[in-house]
TORRO-695187 format. One record per atom (N, C-alpha, C): residue in one letter; atom name; x, y, z. Coordinates in steps of 0.001 Angstrom, whole numbers, padded with zeros to 6 digits. Example, Ala and Ser with C-alpha at 12.3 -4.5 7.8 and 13.67 -1.06 7.14 Angstrom:
BEGIN
<atom res="A" atom="N" x="013190" y="-005690" z="007800"/>
<atom res="A" atom="CA" x="012300" y="-004500" z="007800"/>
<atom res="A" atom="C" x="013200" y="-003300" z="007800"/>
<atom res="S" atom="N" x="012850" y="-002250" z="007080"/>
<atom res="S" atom="CA" x="013670" y="-001060" z="007140"/>
<atom res="S" atom="C" x="012900" y="000030" z="007870"/>
//
This chain:
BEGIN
<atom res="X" atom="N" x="068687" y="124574" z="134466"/>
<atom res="X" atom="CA" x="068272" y="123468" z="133616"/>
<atom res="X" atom="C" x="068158" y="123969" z="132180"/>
<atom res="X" atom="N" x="068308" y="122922" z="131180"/>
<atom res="X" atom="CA" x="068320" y="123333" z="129714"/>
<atom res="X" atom="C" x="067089" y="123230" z="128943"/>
<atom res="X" atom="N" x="066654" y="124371" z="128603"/>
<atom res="X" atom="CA" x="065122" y="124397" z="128067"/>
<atom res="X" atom="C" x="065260" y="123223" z="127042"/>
<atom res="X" atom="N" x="063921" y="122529" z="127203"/>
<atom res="X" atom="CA" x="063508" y="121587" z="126658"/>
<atom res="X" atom="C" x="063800" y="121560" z="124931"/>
<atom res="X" atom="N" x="063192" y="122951" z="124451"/>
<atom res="X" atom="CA" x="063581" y="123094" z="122671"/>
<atom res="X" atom="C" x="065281" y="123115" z="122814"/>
<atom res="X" atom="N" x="066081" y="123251" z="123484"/>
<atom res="X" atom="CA" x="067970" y="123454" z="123138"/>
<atom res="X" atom="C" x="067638" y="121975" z="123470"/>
<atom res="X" atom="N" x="067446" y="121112" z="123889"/>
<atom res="X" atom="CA" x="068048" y="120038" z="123966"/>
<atom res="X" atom="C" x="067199" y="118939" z="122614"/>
<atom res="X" atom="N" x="066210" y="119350" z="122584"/>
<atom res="X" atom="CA" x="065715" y="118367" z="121141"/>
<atom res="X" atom="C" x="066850" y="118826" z="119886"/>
<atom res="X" atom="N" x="067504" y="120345" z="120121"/>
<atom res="X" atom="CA" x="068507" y="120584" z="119236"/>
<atom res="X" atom="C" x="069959" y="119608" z="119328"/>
<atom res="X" atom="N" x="070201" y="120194" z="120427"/>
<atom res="X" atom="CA" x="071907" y="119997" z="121275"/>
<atom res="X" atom="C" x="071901" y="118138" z="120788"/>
<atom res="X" atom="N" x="070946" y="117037" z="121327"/>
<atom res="X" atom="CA" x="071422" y="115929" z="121195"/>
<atom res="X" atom="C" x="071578" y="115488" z="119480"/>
<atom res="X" atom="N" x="070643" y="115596" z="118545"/>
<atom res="X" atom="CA" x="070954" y="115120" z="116988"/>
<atom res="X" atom="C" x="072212" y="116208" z="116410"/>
<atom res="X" atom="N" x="072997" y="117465" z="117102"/>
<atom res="X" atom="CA" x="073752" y="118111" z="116589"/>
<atom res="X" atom="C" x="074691" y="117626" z="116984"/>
<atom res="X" atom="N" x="075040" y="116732" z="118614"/>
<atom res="X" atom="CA" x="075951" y="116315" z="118762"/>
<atom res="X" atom="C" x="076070" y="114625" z="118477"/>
<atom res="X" atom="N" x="075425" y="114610" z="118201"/>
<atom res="X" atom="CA" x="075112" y="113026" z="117310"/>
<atom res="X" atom="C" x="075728" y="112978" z="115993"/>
<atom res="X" atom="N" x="075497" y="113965" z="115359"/>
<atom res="X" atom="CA" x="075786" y="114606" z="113948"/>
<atom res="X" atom="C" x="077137" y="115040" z="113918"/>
<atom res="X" atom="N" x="078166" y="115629" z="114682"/>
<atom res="X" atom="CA" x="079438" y="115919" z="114658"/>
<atom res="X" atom="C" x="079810" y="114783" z="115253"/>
<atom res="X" atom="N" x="079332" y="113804" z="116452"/>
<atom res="X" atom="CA" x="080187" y="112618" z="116464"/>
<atom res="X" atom="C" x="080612" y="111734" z="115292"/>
<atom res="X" atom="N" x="079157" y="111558" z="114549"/>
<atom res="X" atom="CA" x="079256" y="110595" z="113011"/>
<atom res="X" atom="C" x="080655" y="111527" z="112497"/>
<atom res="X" atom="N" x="080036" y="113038" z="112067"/>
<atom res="X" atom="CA" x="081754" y="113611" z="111551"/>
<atom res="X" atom="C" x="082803" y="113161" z="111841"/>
<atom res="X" atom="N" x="083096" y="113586" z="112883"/>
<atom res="X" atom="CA" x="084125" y="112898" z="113497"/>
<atom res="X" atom="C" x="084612" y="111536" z="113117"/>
<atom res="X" atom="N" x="084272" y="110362" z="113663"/>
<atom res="X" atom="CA" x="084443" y="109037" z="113058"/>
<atom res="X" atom="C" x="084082" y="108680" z="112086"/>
<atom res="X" atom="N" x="083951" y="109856" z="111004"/>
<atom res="X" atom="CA" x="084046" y="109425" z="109163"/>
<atom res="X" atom="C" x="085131" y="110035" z="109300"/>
<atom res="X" atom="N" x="085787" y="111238" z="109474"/>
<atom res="X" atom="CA" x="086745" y="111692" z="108919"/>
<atom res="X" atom="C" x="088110" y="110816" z="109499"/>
<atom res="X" atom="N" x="087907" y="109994" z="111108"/>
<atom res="X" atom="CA" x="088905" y="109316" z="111798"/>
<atom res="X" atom="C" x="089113" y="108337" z="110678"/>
<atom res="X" atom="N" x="087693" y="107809" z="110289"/>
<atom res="X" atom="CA" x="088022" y="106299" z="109665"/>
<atom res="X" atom="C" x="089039" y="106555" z="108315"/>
<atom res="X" atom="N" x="088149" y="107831" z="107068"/>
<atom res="X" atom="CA" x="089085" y="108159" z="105879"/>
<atom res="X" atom="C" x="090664" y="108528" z="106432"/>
<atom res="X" atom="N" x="091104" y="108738" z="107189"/>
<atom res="X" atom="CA" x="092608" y="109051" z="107178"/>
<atom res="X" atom="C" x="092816" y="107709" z="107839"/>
<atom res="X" atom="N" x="092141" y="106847" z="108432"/>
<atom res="X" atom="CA" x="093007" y="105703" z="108887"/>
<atom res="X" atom="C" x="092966" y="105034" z="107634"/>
<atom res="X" atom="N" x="092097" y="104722" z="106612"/>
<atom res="X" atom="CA" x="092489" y="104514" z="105330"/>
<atom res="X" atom="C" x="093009" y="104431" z="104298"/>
<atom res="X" atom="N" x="093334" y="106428" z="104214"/>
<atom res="X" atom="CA" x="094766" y="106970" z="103743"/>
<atom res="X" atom="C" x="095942" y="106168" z="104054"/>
<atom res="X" atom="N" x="095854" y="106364" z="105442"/>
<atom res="X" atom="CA" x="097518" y="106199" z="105784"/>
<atom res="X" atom="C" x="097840" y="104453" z="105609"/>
<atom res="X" atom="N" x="096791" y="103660" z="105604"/>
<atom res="X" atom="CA" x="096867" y="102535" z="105048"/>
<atom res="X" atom="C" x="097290" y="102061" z="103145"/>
<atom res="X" atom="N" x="096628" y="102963" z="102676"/>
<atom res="X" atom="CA" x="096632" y="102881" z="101312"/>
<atom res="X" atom="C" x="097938" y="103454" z="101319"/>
<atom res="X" atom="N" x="098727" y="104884" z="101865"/>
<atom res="X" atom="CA" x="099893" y="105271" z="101441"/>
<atom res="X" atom="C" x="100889" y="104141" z="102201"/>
<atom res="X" atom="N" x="100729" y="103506" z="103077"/>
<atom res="X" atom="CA" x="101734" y="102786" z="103382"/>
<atom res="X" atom="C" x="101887" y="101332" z="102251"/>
<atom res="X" atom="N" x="100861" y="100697" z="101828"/>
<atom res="X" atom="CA" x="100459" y="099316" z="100847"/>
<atom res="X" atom="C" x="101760" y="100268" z="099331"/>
<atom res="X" atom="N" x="101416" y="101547" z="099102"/>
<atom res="X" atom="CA" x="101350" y="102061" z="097895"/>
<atom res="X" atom="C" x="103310" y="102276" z="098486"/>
<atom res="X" atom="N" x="103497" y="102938" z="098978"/>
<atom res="X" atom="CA" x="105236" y="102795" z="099257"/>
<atom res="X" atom="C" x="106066" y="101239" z="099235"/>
<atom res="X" atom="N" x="104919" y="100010" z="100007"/>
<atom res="X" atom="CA" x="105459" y="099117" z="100117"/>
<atom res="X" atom="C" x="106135" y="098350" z="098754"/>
<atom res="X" atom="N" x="104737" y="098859" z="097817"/>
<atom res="X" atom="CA" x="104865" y="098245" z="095884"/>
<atom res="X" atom="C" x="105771" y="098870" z="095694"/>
<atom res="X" atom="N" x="106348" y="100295" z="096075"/>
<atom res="X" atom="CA" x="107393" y="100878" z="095554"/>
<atom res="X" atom="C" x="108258" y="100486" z="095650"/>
<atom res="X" atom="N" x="108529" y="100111" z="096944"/>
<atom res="X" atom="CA" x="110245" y="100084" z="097248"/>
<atom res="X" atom="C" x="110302" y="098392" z="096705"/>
<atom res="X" atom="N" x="109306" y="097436" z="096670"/>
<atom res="X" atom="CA" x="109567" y="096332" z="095902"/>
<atom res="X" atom="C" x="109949" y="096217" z="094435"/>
<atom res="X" atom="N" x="108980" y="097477" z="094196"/>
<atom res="X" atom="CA" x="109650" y="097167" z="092195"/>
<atom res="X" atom="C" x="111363" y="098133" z="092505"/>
<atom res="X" atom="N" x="111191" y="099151" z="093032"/>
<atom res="X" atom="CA" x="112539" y="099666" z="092778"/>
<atom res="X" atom="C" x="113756" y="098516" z="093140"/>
<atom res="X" atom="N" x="113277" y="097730" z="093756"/>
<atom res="X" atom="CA" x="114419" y="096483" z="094164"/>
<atom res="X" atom="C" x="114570" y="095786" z="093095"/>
<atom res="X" atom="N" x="113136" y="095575" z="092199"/>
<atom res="X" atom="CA" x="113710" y="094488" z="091557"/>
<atom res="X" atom="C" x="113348" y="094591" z="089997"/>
<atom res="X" atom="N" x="112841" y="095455" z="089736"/>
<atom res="X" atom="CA" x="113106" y="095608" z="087695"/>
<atom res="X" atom="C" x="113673" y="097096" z="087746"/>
<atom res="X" atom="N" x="114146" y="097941" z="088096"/>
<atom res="X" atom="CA" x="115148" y="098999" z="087143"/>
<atom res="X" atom="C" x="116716" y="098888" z="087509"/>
<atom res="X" atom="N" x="116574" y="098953" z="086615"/>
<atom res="X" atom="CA" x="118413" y="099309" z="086516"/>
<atom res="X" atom="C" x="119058" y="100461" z="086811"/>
<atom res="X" atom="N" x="120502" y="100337" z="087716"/>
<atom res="X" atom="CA" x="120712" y="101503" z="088096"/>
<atom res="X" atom="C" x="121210" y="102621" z="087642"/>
<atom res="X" atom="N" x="120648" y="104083" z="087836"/>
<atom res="X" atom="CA" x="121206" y="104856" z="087226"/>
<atom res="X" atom="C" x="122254" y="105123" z="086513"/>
<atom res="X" atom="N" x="122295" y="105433" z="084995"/>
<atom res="X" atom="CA" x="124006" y="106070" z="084825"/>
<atom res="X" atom="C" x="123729" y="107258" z="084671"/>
<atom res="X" atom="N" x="124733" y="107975" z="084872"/>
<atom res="X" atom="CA" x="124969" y="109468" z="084923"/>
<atom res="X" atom="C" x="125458" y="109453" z="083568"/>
<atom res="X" atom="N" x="125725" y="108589" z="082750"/>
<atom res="X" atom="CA" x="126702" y="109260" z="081750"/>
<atom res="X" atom="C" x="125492" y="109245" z="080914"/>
<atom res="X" atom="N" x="124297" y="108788" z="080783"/>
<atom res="X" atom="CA" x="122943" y="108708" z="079801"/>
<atom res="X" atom="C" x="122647" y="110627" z="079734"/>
<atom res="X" atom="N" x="122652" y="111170" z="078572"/>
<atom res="X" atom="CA" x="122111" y="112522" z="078308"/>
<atom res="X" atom="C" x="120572" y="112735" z="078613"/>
<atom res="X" atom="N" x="120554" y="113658" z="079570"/>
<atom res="X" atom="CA" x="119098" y="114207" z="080271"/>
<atom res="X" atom="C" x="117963" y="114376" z="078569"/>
<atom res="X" atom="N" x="116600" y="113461" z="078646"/>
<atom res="X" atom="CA" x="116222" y="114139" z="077377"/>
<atom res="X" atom="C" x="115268" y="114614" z="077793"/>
<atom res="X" atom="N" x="115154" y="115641" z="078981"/>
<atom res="X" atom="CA" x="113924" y="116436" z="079416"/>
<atom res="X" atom="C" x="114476" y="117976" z="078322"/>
<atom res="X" atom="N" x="115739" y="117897" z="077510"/>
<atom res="X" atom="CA" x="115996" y="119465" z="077200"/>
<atom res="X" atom="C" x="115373" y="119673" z="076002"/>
<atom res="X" atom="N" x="114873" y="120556" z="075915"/>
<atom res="X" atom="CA" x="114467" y="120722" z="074560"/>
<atom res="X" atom="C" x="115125" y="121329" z="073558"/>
<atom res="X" atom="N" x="116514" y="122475" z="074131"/>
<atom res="X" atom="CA" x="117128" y="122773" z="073175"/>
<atom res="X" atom="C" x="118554" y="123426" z="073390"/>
<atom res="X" atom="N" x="119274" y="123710" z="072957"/>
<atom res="X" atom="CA" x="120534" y="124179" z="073160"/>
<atom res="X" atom="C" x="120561" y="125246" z="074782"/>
<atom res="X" atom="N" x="119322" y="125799" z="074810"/>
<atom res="X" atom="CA" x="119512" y="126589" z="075707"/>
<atom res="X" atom="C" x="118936" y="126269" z="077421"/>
<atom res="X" atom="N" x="117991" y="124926" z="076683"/>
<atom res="X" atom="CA" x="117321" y="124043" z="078000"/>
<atom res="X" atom="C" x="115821" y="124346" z="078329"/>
<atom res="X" atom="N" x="115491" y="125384" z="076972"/>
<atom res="X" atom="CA" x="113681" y="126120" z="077586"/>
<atom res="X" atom="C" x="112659" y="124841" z="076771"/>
//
């Protein structure tokens, strides 16, 4: 049998990692909600205000003849 003082411990510690547990379940079911909403806006604007790439437009990330 489990001495009386381990178990006034054992039950609020495992009370205490369950709450853990189902905070950290709930924040990633959140995440993966917010990253899916946040791709969905994406692929809607990329459909419908930019124009498509030209290749022939000069890269102006260079800064100089040599590209540093």
């Amino acid at each position: 049998m489990v001495d009386f003082d381990l178990k006034l411990f054992l039950i609020p510690v495992g009370l205490a990692l369950a709450f853990m547990l189902w905070v950290i379940w709930a924040l990633e079911k959140e995440i993966r909600r917010d990253q899916r909403h946040s791709d969905a806006i994406a692929r809607a604007k990329a459909g419908s205000d930019r124009p498509a790439p030209n290749s022939a437009a000069p890269d102006e990330h260079r800064s100089g003849p040599g590209g540093f």
